[in-house]
N, C-alpha and C positions, 0 to 999 in steps of 0.2 A: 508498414504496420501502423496501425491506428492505436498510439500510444499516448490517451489523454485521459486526466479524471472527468470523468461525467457522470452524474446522477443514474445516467438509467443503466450505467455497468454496477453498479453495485457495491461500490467503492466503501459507502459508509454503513454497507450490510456486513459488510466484512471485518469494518474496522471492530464495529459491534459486536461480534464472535469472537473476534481477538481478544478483545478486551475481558470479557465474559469467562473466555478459557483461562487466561490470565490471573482473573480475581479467583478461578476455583485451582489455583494452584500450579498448571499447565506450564509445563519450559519451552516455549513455542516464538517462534520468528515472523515476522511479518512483513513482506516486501512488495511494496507498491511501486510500480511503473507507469507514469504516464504526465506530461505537464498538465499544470492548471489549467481545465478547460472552461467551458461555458456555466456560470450560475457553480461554481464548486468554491467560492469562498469559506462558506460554513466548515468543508472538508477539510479544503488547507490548512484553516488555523486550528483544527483535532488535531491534525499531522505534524504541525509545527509546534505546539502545545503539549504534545504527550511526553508525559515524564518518561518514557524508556526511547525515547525517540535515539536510534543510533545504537540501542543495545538489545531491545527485542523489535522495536518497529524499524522499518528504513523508508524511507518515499525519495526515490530516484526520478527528478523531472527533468533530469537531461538527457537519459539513458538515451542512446545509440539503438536502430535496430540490430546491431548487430549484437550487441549486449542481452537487448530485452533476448536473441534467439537464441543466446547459451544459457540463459535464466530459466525459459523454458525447458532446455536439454536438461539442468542440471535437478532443476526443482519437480520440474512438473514430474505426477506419476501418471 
C-alpha cells in the first residue's frame, strides 16, 4: 500500500474539516497514516504543532501495512 502524505490525497483538506468540526464543538478523532512524503513539509509541522496532537489527532508515519489494514477494517465505514 501506498502509505505517504502527499498533497494531491488530501491530507490537509482534511486536517481543515477536523479542525472546523472541532472548533464548532464536535468529539471527533483524527488519524492519519502515511510517512512524510514529497513537498508535505507545510503538513507535517500542522501535525506536529497541533495542540491535541495524541488526544484527538494521531499521524502514524511508521505504520505497517498490515496495521494501516485493521485501521481500515476497524474505522472505515
Amino acid at each position: 500500500m501506498d502509505n505517504t502524505l502527499e498533497s494531491r490525497k488530501g491530507h490537509g483538506h482534511g486536517l481543515n474539516a477536523f479542525e472546523q468540526l472541532r472548533q464548532r464543538g464536535r468529539d471527533i478523532n483524527l488519524i492519519i497514516v502515511g510517512k512524510p512524503g514529497w513537498k508535505t513539509e507545510a503538513l507535517q509541522q500542522r501535525l506536529c504543532t497541533y495542540p491535541q496532537i495524541k488526544a484527538n489527532l494521531y499521524w502514524m508515519d511508521n505504520a505497517s501495512d498490515e496495521l494501516l489494514e485493521l485501521l481500515y477494517l476497524k474505522y472505515a465505514a
